[in-house]
N, C-alpha and C positions, 0 to 999 in steps of 0.2 A: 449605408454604413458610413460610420466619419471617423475618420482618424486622429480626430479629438476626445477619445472613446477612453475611459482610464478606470481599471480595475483592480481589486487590491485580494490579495489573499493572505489571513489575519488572527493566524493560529495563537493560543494562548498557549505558553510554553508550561503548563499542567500537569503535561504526560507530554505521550512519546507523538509522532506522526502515525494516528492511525488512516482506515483504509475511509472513514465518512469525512475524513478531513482533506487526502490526496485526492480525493473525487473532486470536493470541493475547490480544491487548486487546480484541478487539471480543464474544469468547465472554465474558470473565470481565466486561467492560460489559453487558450483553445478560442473564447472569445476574442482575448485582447490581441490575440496572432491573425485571426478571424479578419478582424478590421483594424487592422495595423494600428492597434492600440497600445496604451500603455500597461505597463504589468506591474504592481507595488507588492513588496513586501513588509505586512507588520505585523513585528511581535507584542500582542497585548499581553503587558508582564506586570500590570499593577496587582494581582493578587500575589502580595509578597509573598505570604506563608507558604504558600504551594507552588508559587515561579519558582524553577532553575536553572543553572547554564547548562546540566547536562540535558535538562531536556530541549532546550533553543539548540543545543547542539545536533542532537535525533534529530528534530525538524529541519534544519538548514542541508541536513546531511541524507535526509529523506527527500527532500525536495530535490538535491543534487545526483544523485541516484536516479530519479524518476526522469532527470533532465528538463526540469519547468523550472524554468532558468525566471528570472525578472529585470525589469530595469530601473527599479529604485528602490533603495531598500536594503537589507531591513532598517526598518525606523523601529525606534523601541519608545514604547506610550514613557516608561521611567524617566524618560528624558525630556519628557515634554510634558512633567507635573506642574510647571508657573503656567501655562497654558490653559492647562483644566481648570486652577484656579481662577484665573481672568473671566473666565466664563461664568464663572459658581458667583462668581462678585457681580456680574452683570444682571444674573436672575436675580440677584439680590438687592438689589437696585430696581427692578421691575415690578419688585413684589411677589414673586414666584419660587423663592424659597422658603421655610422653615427650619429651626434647630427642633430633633427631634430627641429625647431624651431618654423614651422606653429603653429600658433594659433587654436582654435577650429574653429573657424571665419572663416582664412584663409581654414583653408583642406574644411570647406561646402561648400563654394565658389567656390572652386577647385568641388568637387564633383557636384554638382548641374551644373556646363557649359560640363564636361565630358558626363553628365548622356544627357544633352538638344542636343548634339553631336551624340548620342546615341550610345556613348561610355562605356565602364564598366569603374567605378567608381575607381581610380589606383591611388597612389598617384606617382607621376611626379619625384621624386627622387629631388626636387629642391634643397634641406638643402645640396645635397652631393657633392655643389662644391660652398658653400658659407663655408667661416673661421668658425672654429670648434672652435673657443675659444670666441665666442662672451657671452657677458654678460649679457643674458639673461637666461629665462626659455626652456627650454630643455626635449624631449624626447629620446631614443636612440633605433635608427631602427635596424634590422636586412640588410644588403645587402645580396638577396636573389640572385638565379641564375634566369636570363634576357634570355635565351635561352635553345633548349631544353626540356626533358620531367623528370618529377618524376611519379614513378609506384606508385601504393599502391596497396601491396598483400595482398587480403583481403582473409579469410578464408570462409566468408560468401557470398560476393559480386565479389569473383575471382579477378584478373586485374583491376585497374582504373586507367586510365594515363591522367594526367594533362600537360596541358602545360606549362612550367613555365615563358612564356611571360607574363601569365596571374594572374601571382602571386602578390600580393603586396610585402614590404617591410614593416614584422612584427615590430609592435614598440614592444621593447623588456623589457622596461626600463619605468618607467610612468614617468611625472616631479616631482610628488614627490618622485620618488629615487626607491620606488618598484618595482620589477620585475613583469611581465603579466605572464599568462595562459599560452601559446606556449611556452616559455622555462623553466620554471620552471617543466612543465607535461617533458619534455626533458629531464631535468637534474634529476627531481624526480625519475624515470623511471628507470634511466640508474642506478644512484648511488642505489636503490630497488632493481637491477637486477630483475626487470619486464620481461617476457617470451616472456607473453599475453596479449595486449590491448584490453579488449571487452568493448564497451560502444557505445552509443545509434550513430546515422548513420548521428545526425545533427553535429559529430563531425567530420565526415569524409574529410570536406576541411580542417579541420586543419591539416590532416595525412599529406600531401605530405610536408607542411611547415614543419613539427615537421621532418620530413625524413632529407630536406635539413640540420639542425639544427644537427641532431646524425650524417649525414657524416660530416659535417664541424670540427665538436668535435671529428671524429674518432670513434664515439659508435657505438655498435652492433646494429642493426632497430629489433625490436621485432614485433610478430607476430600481426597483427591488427583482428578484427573481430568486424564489424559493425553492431548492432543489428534494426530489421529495425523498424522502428516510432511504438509507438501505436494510433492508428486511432480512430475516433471517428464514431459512425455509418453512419455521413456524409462522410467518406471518408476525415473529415477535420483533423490535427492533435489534438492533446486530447488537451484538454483545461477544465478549468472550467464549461465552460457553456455546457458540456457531462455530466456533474456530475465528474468530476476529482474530487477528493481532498486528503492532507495530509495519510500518512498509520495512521497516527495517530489519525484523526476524524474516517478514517472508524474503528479501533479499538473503540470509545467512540459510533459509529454507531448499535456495538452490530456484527462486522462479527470477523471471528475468525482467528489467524493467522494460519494456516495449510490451512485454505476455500483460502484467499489472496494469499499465494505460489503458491496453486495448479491453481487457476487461472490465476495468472501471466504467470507462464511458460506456459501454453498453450497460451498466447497472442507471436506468433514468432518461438514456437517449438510445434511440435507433435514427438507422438510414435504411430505410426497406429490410429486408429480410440478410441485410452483409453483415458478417460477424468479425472478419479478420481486418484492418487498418492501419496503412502505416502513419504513420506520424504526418507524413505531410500530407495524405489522405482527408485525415480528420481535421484538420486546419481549413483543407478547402471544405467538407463536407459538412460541419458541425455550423448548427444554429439555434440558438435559444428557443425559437418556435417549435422544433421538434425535443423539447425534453418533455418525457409525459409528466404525470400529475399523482398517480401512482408508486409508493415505494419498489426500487429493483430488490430480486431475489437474489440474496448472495448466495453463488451457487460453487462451493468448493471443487466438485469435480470438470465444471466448465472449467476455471482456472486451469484446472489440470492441463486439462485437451490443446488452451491457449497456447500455455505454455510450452506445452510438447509440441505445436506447431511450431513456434519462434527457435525451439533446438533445432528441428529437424533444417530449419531454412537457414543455420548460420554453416559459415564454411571449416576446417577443422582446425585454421587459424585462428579464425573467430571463438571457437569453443574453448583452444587452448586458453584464450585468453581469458573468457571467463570461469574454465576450471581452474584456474591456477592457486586462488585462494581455498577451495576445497580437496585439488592435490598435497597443497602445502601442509593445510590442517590433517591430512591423511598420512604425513609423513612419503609422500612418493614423492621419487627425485627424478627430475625431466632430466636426462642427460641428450635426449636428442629431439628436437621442438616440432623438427616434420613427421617422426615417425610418433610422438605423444597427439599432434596431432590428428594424426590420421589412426589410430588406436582409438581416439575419442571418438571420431565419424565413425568409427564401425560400429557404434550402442546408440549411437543419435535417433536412430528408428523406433528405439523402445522404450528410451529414459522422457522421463515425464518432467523431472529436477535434474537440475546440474550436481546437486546430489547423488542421485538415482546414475548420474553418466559415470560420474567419478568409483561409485560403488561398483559399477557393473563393465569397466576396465582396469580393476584394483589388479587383476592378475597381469595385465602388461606392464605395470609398472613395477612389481616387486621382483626381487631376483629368485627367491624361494616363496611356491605355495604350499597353505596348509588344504591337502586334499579332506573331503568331508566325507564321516566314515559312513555315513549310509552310500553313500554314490561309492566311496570305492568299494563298502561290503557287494552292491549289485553290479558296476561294471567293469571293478578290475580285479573277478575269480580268475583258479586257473588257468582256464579254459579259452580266456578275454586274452587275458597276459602272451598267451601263445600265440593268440594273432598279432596283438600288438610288436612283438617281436620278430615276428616276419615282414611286419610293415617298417619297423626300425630300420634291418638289412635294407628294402628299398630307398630309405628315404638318405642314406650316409650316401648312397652314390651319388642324389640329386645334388650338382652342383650350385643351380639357377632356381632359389626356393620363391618362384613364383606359383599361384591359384593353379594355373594350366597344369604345371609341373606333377607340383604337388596330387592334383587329381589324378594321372595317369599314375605317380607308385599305390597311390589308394587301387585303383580298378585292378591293374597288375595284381596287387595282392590278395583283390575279393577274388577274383578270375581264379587264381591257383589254391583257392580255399575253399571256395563256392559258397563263402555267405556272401551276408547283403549289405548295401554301404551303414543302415541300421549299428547293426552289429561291431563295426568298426570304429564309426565316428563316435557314438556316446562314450566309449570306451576313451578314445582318443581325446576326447573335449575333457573330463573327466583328470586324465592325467595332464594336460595341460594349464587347466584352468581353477582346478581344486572343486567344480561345481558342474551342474549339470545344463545350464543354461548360457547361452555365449553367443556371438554371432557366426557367421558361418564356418566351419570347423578350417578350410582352405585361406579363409582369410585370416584368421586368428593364427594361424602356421607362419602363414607368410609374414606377417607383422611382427611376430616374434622373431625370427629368420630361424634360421639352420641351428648355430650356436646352441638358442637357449629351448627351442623345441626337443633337439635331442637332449640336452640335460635335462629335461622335467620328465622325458620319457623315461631316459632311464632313472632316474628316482621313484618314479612311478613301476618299475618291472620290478623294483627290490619289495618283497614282501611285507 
């Protein structure tokens, strides 16, 4: 390992930070942490029409969320267009560019008789022996090598050798003057002193181009490592309609980001048979040689499971703190931070989402519930109410509304009624909680205290 090691993670700001893009930052983070490497951020933003801030903003704020943190960065390619040009001037000087002229019109035209040929789709080199000063609109291609093979030494995928008959002729240059993806990631790379390229394996045909490009220019070819697709349980690549979406809805979804890391990296790498890691776990643990070759199966209800472990293990300070923005949006008001707390830990055992927590202690935080008329038509009839009422009388004497307490006026009053605690607690959850589902009916009591236990009870005895 050398700690001369520098890796870059180099989202186009397109769209939002999805989840095949955080993978791909969380390998090349986890590497450069790995061997106390370097971490770079860059935003490739030369596709004007579809670059925007709000989306540079998602990503910055997704990456910040996830806690893959970097140490230089972001560099934005916009800022380093004299750059790309220097270079574009240098092939041209070599003899290794042309002005390429076709229309959009013409290359579909070209494309569509090659494809009906059942030919791969090539562009024909035609611009490169018509007069280069013609006045018109213009793109400017790469002349690439026409014979021959380029390797790409993958660290993941071993050996890949392309033909390079089978290569096009990169346009390198747009008509309006901006430089593309292939040589700017080139020049980016080189002038970063990049080590490591790891990034997702649908870039892998650009390797062999970007190769020709660093020997053309004389640069070092850095190390590739192609991470393989993540899958959808069809076997199809991830898409939306899997349930993909933004790291940033699933954060508003209520998962939490350590559940999302740890689930990521096992989508593409394992260590034996261990599914749970913490952060500094995986920094010792993680290594390029163990990523398979294989797409991982994005599997929504694992995330679940993840995630409902990462709830159950925070403490109820912890929770407060990250239900606080789904209390907020719920309109509940913490008026006291230990007992919101510990209201929280009482559902931690069952909530999957911090969602799911916040939903499922809506009744401690409100001051009035609305009971649900099937649960009250089945457990607060006459007959219910009668006992409930005798349980009431016990419970005004309880000075000290502790679990212990509270159990003895329960037994007391099955004892002189002769039902069973059945009969009484659904009953009792029921008027407390507006629903039929809760945590334990003694600790749900005591967390409420005395106060607002008897007030729901008796709104609940009124018909």
């Amino acid at each position: 390992m050398s700690e001369g090691f520098r890796f870059r993670f180099a989202p186009s700001p397109t769209g939002n930070l999805h989840i095949g893009g955080a993978r791909t930052a969380l390998f090349n983070w986890l590497f450069a942490r790995k061997t106390k490497g370097t971490m770079i951020l860059r935003i490739e933003d030369t596709d004007r029409e579809r670059s925007t801030q709000e989306y540079i903003h998602s990503i910055l704020e997704g990456l910040e969320w996830l806690g893959l943190d970097w140490d230089e960065g972001p560099y934005y390619q916009m800022e380093r267009i004299e750059t790309y040009k220097e270079h574009i001037e240098k092939l041209l000087k070599q003899g290794r560019t042309y002005r390429c002229y076709c229309t959009t019109e013409i290359l579909e035209q070209k494309r569509k008789l090659l494809l009906a040929k059942g030919e791969k789709p090539k562009y024909d080199r035609q611009c490169r022996s018509v007069d280069q000063n013609l006045d018109k609109p213009y793109c400017i291609r790469f002349l690439a090598e026409s014979s021959g093979q380029t390797v790409v030494n993958d660290l993941i995928k071993g050996s890949v050798t392309f033909n390079n008959e089978e290569m096009d002729d990169l346009v390198i240059q747009r008509t309006d003057g901006t430089p593309t993806y292939n040589l700017c990631v080139v020049v980016d790379d080189v002038a970063m002193k990049i080590s490591h390229v790891i990034r997702g394996d649908d870039h892998l045909n650009n390797s062999p181009r970007q190769i020709q490009l660093y020997s053309v220019f004389g640069y070092p070819i850095p190390a590739f490592a192609h991470l393989p697709m993540i899958l959808g349980a069809d076997k199809a690549r991830l898409s939306k309609r899997h349930g993909a979406t933004s790291v940033l809805e699933y954060r508003e979804q209520g998962y939490l980001p350590e559940a999302l890391i740890n689930f990521l990296v096992r989508l593409g790498w394992s260590h034996g048979d261990d599914e749970i890691f913490s952060r500094e776990e995986l920094v010792q643990k993680f290594s390029i040689e163990a990523v398979g070759k294989s797409g991982g199966i994005f599997n929504p209800e694992k995330l679940l499971w993840v995630n409902s472990h990462y709830i159950k293990e925070k403490t109820n300070a912890e929770l407060l703190t990250l239900a606080r923005p789904f209390l907020d949006k719920a309109g509940f008001i913490v008026k006291d931070a230990e007992a919101a707390g510990a209201a929280l830990g009482s559902c931690k055992e069952k909530a999957k989402l911090l969602t799911e927590l916040v939903q499922g202690t809506g009744f401690y935080f409100k001051e009035e519930i609305v009971i649900d008329p099937q649960a009250r038509a089945k457990f607060l009839a006459p007959n219910q109410i009668e006992l409930l009422k005798k349980l009431h009388e016990k419970l005004g004497a309880v000075e000290n509304f502790t679990e212990e307490r509270l159990k003895q006026a329960f037994e007391e009053t099955l004892g002189e009624t002769g039902k069973k605690m059945g009969d009484l607690a659904q009953p009792m959850r029921v008027a407390l909680t507006g629903g039929t589902i809760s945590p334990g009916i003694f600790e749900v009591m005591a967390l409420l205290g005395k106060v607002r236990t008897l007030t729901r009870l008796d709104r609940a005895l009124v018909p």
